[in-house]
C-alpha positions in Angstrom: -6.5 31.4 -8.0 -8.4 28.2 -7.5 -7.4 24.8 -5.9 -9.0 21.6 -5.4 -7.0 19.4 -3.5 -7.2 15.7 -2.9 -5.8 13.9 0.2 -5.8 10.0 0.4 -4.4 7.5 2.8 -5.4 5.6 6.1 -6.2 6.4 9.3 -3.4 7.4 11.6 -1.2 9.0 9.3 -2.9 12.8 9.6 -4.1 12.8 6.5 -7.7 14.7 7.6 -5.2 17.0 9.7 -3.3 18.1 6.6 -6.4 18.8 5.3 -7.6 20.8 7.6 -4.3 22.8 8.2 -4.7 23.9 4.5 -8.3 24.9 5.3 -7.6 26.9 8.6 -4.4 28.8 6.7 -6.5 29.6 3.0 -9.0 31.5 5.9 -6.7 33.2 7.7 -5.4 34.7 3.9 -9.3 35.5 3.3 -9.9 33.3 1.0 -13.2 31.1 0.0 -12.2 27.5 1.2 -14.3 23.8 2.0 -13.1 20.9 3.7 -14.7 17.6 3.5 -13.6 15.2 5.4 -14.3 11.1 4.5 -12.7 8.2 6.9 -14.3 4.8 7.7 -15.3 3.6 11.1 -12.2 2.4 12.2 -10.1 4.3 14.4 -6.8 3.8 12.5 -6.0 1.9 9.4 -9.0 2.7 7.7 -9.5 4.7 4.7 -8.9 8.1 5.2 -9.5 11.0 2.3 -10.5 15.3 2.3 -11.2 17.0 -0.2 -10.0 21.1 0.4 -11.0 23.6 -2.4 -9.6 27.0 -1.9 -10.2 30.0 -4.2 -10.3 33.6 -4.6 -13.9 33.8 -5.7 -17.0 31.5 -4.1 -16.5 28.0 -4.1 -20.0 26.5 -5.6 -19.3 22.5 -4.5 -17.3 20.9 -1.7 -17.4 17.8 -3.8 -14.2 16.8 -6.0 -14.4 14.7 -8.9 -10.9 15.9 -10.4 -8.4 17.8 -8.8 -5.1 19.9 -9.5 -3.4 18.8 -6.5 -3.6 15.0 -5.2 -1.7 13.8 -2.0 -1.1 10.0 -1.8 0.0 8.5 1.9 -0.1 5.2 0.9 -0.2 2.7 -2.0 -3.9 1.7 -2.3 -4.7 5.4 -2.3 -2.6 6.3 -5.5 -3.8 3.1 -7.3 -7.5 4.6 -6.3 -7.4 8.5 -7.0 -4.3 8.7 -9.6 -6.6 9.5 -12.3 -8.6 12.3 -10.5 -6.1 14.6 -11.0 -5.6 16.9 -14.4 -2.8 17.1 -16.5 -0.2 19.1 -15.4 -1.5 19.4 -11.8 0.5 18.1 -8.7 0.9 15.1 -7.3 2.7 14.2 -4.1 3.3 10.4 -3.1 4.6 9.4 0.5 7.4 7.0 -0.9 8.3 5.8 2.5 5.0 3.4 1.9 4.3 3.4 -1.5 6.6 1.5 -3.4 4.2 1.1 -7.0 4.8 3.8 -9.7 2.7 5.8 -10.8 1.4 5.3 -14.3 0.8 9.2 -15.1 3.3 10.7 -17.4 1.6 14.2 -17.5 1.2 15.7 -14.1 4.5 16.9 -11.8 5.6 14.3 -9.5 7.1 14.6 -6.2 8.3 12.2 -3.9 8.4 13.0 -0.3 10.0 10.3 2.2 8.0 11.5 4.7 8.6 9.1 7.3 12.7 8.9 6.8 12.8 13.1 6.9 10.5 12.9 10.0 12.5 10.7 11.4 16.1 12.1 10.6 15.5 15.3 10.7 12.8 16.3 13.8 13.7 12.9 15.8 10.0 12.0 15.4 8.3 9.5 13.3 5.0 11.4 14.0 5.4 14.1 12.2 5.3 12.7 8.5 2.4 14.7 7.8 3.5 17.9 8.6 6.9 17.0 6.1 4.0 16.5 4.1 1.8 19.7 4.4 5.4 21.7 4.3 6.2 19.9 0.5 2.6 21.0 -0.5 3.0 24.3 0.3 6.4 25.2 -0.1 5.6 23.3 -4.4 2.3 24.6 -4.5 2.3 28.1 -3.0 -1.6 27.5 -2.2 -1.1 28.7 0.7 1.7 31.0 2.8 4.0 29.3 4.6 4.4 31.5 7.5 0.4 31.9 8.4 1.2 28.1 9.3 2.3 29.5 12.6 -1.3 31.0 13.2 -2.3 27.9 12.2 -0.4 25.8 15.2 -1.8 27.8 17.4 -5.6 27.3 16.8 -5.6 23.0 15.5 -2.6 22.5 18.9 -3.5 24.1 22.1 -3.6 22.7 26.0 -1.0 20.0 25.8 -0.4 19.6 22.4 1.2 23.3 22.2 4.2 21.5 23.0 4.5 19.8 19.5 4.7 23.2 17.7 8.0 23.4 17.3 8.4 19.7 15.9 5.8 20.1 13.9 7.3 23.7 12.4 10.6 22.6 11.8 8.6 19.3 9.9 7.3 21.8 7.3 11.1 22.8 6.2 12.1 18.9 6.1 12.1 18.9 2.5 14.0 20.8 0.3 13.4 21.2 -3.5 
């Protein structure tokens, strides 16, 4: 198994986080994983983008020029990166923000209203990325969805252990 996975938006909306998740769970199932982060210098609302590759076998490049999986937060960042990803691969667009369609007709398409399901379901706007990261995983199966816990635990300790359970019960908010 071998994934390269591309996540696009701006700053603020987790999209290096979900990244890194990804990372932190493919190594605690032993398996060869990168993470490259990219963001600009401003603190939010900036570009934002990571590429993760995660295979069974060495992983030769960090560096993505087309992917299987691509993860679009907001509307400038489908536009941008649509094409990177290969037919038939994955691609999952945040349509509380992005309101264009996409113009690929030969990759799997999934909507995720982040925001709305954050919102309705966990009470908390903030977790949009984890909705996110729970509709990659639970479509994908690139990673396990129970080493996620393990995962909490390292990225959220001192005072952010308190948002574990929000951010669990994110990663069930939607259902295919």
């Amino acid at each position: 198994m071998s994934k390269k996975i591309f996540i696009a938006g701006f700053g603020g909306q987790g999209v290096l986080l979900i990244g890194q998740m990804l990372a932190y769970a493919a190594m605690y199932q032993d398996k060869e994983v990168s993470w490259m982060p990219s963001y600009g210098p401003e603190m939010r609302g900036g570009t934002a983008n990571c590429t993760v590759c995660i295979s069974d076998t060495p992983i030769a490049s960090p560096l993505v020029t087309s992917c299987d999986v691509l993860i679009a937060m907001n509307g400038p960042s489908l536009v941008k990166y649509e094409n990177m990803l290969v037919p038939g691969g994955d691609l999952f667009i945040n349509s509380s923000i992005v309101q264009e369609p996409t113009t690929r007709t030969d990759v799997n398409v999934h909507y995720v209203d982040c925001i709305e399901l954050a919102e309705q379901k966990i009470g908390n706007a903030k977790t949009a990325n984890m909705v996110m990261l729970g509709a990659i995983i639970r479509q994908t199966g690139v990673v396990e969805l129970n080493v996620m816990d393990k995962v909490f635990e390292k990225t959220m300790t001192g005072g952010k252990a308190k948002l574990i359970p929000a951010n669990r019960e994110a990663l069930s908010a939607w259902g295919k």
